[in-house]
C-alpha positions as CSV (number, residue, x, y, z in Angstrom):
1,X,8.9,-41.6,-3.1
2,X,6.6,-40.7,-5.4
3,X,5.2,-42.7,-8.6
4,X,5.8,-41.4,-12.2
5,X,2.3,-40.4,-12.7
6,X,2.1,-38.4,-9.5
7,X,5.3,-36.5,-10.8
8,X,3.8,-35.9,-14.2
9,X,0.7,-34.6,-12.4
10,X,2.9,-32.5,-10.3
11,X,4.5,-31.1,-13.7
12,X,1.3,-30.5,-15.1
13,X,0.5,-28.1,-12.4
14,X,3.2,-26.4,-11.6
15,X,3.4,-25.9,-15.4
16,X,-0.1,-24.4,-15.3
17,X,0.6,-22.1,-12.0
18,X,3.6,-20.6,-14.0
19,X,1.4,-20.1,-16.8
20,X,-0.8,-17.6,-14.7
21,X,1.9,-16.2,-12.9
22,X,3.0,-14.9,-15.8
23,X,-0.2,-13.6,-17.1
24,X,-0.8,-11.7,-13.6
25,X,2.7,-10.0,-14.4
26,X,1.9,-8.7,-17.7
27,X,-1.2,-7.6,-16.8
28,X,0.4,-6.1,-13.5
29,X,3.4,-4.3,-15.5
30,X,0.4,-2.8,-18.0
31,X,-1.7,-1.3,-14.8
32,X,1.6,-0.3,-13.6
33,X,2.5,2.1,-16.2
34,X,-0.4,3.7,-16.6
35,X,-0.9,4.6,-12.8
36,X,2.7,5.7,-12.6
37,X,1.9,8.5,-15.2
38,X,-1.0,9.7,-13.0
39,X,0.9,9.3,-9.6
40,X,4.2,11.0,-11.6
41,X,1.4,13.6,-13.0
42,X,-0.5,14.3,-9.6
43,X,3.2,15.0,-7.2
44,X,3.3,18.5,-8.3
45,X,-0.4,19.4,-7.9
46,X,-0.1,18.0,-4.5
47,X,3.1,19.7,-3.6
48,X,1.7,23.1,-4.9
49,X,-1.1,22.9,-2.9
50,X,0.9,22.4,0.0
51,X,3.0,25.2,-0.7
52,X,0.3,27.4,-1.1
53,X,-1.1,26.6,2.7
54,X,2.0,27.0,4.3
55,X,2.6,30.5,2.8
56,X,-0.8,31.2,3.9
57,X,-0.1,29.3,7.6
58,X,2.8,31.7,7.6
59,X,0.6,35.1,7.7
60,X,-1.8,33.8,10.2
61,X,-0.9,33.9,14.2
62,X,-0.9,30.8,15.8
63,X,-3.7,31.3,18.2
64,X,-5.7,32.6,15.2
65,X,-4.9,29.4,13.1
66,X,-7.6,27.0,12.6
67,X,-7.6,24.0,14.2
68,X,-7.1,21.7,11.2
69,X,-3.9,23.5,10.8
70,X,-2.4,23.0,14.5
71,X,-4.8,20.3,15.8
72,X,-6.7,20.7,18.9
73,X,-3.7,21.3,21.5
74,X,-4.5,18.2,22.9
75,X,-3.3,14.3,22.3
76,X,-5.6,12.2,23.8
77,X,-7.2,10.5,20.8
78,X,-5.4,10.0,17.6
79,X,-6.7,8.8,14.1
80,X,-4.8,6.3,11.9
81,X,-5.8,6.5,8.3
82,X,-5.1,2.9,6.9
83,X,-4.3,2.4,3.0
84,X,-3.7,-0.4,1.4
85,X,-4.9,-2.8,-1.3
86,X,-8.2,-5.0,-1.9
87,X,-6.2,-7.5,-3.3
88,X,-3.1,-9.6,-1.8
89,X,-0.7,-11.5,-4.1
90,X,1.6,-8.6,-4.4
91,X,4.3,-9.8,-1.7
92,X,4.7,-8.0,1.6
93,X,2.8,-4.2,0.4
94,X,0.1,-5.1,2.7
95,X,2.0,-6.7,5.9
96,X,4.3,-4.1,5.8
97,X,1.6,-1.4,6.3
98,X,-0.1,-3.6,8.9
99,X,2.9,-4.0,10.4
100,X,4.1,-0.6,11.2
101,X,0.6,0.9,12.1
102,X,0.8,-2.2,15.0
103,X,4.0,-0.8,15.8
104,X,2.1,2.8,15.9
105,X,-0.7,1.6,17.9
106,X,1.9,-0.1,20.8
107,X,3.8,3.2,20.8
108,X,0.3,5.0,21.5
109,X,-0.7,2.9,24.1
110,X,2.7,3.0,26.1
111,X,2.2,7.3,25.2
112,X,-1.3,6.6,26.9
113,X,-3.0,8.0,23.6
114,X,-6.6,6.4,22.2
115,X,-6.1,5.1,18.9
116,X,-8.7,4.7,16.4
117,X,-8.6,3.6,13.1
118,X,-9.8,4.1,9.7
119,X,-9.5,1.3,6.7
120,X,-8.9,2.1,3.2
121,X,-8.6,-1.4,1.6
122,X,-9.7,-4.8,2.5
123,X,-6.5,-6.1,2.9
124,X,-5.7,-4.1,5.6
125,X,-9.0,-3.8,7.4
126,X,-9.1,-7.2,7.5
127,X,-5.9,-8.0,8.9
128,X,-6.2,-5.1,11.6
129,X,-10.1,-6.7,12.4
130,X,-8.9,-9.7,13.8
131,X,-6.6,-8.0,16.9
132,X,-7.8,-4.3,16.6
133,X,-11.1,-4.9,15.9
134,X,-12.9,-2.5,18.6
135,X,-10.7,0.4,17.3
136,X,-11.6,0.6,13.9
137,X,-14.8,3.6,13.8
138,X,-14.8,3.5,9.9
139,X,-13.3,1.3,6.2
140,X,-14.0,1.7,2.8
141,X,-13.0,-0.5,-0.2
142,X,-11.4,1.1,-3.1
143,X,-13.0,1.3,-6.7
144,X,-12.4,-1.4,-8.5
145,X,-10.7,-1.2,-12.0
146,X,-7.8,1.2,-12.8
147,X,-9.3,5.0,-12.0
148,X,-9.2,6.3,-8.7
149,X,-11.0,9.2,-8.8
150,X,-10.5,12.4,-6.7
151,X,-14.4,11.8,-5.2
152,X,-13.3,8.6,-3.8
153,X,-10.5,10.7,-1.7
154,X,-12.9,13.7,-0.8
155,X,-15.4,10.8,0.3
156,X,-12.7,9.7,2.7
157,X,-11.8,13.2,4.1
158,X,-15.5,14.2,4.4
159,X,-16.0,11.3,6.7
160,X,-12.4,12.4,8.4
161,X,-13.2,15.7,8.4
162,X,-17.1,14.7,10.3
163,X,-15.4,12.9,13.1
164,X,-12.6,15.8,13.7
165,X,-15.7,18.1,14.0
166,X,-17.4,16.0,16.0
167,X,-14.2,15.8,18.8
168,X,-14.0,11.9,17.7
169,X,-10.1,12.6,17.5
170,X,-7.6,15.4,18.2
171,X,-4.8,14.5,15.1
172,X,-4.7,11.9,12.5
173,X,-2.0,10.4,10.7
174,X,-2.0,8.5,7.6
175,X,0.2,5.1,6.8
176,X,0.6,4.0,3.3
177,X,3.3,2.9,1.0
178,X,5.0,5.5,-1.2
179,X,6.4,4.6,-4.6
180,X,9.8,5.1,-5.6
181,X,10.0,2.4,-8.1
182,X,8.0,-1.2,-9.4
183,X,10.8,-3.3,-7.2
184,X,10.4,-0.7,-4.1
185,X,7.7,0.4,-2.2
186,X,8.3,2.6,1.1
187,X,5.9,2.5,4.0
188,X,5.1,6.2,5.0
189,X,3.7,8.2,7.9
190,X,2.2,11.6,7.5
191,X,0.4,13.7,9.9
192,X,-2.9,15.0,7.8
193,X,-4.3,17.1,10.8
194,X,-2.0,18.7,11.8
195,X,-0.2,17.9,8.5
196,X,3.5,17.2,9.1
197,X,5.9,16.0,6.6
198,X,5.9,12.2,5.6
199,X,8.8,10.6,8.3
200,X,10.6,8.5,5.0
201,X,10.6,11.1,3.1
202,X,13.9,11.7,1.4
203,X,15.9,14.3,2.5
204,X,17.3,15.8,-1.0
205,X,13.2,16.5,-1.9
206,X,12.5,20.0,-2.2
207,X,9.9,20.9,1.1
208,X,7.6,23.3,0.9
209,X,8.2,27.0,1.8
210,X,7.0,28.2,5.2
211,X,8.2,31.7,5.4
212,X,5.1,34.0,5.0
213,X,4.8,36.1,1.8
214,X,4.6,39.7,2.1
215,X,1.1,39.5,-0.1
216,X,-2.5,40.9,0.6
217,X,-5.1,38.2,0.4
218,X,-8.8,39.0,-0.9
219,X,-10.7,37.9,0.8
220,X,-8.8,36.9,4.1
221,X,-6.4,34.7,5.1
222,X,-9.1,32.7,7.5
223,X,-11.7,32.4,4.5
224,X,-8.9,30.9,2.2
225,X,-7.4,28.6,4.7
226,X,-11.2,27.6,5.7
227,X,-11.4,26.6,2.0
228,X,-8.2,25.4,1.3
229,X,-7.6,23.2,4.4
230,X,-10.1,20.8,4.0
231,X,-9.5,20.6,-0.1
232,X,-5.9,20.0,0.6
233,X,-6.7,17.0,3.0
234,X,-8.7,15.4,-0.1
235,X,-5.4,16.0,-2.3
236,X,-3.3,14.4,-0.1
237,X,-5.4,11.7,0.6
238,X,-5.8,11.1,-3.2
239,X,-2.3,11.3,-3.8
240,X,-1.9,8.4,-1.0
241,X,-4.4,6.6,-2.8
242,X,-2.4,7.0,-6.6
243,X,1.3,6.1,-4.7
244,X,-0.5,3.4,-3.2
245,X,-1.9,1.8,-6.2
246,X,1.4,2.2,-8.3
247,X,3.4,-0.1,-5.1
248,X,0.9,-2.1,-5.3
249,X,1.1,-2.6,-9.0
250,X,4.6,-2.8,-8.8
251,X,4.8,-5.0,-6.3
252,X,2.7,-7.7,-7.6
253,X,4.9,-7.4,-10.7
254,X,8.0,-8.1,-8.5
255,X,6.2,-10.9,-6.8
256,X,4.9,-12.7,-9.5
257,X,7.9,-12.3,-11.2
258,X,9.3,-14.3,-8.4
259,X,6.9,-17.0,-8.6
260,X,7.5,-17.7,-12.0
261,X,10.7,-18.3,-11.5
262,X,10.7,-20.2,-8.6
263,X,7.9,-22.0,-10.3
264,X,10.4,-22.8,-13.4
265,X,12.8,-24.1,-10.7
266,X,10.3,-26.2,-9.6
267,X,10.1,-27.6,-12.8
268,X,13.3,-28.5,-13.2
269,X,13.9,-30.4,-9.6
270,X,10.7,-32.3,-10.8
271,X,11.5,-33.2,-14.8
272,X,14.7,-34.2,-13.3
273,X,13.5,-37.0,-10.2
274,X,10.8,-38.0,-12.6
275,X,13.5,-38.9,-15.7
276,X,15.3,-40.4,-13.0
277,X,12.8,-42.7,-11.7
278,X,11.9,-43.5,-15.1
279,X,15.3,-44.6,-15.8
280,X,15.8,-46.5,-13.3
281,X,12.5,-48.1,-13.9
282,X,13.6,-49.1,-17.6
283,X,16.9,-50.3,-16.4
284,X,15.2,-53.0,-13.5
285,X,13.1,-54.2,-16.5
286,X,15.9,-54.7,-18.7
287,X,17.8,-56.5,-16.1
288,X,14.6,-58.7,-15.1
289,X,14.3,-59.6,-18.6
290,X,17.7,-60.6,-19.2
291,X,18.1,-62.2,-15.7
292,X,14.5,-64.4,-17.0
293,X,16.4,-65.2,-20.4
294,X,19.5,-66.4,-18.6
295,X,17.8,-68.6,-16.6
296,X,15.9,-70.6,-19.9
């Protein structure tokens, strides 16, 4: 059992960790908000752009199609674009990526695919170094502070974009947690080359149009989809990047959140052994002073 002072210790602490819990929620909550706006603010860019290459992919013949559009034909090697967070106290957003791009990697292996994998996030690359470490061919960290600007992204799909040239892979998908809202994160698949809708997507969301428009394009189709193809696979990317700031956000709310309250618990149990000890410690004086009285 332990002694009084250890328990007030023990209180003391615990007093303190709730203290910082709740200052890593506020400051959470704040962040969330504002990256919310720009993730809520950046879905319809995205979306249009996407819209706009598949009314474009819809006037060009598939043998003619580039290959960022239909991939190589072939699914020997396959890419896995990693995103999640520099930071961990934020619950289960990082494991739960981890986790399902293992899951990925098995299902590869039994497809007798090559998987390789690039890192955004240290979180991630970390956790994926220590049993996939020979698989990873590229990581970077993100910014630090709240902006996460578009030339990060284009970075990333530069670099992407240089090992798909280069035969290094012949599709790429990209695993990353989608928000929906600051209790709810979802983790998400998408095929970037060739892109393919995001598997958790919900159904009711409007998809974008594939039928080809009857529309003359100057200058060709080919030129535009040579530009728009690799600009698109910086938009998405950056929109992975804003989604998966505003679950992480949101998810360290939640799980701070949690800690304080557990940590108020804690509290309580404690206040309440150590009055208890402390009473009973009054009440075995009392009774050896009166049992030393009695005997005079």
């Amino acid at each position: 059992m332990s002694s009084l002072k250890e328990l007030r210790t023990r209180i003391s602490s615990v007093r303190s960790t709730r203290k910082i819990t709740q200052a890593m929620k506020m400051v959470a909550a704040s962040k969330l908000r504002r990256v919310q706006e720009r993730t809520e603010r950046a879905r319809p860019y995205a979306a249009g752009m996407e819209a706009m290459v598949a009314r474009l992919a819809g006037t060009v013949a598939p043998e003619d199609a580039p290959p960022l559009l239909v991939g190589t034909g072939s699914r020997k090697v396959a890419l896995l674009l990693v995103i999640t967070a520099d930071r961990g106290l934020c619950g289960a957003f990082n494991t739960g990526v981890v986790r399902a791009v293992r899951r990925k990697l098995a299902a590869l292996a039994e497809d007798s695919v090559e998987a390789k994998i690039y890192c955004v996030g240290r979180k991630g690359h970390d956790m994926l170094r220590r049993t996939h470490g020979a698989r990873i061919v590229g990581s970077r960290l993100l910014p630090p502070g709240r902006d996460l600007p578009f030339a990060e992204a284009a970075a990333v799909a530069e670099e992407i974009l240089g090992l798909f040239a280069d035969g290094g892979f012949d599709l790429c998908t990209m695993h990353y947690n989608r928000f929906r809202s600051a209790m709810s994160q979802v983790v998400t698949e998408t095929g970037v080359i060739p892109r393919t809708a995001p598997e958790s997507e919900a159904p009711d969301e409007p998809a974008a149009p594939t039928v080809g428009a009857l529309h003359e394009f100057e200058p060709g189709e080919d030129e535009l989809l040579a530009e728009l193809l690799p600009r698109n696979l910086a938009v998405q990317i950056h929109g992975a990047f804003l989604e998966s700031a505003a679950g992480e956000h949101g998810a360290r709310m939640t799980a701070m959140e949690n800690a304080t309250r557990n940590a108020g618990d804690m509290i309580g149990r404690l206040e309440l052994s150590y009055n208890r000890q402390r009473q009973a410690a009054i009440t075995k004086e009392l009774i050896e002073i009166i049992s030393g009285s009695e005997a005079l």
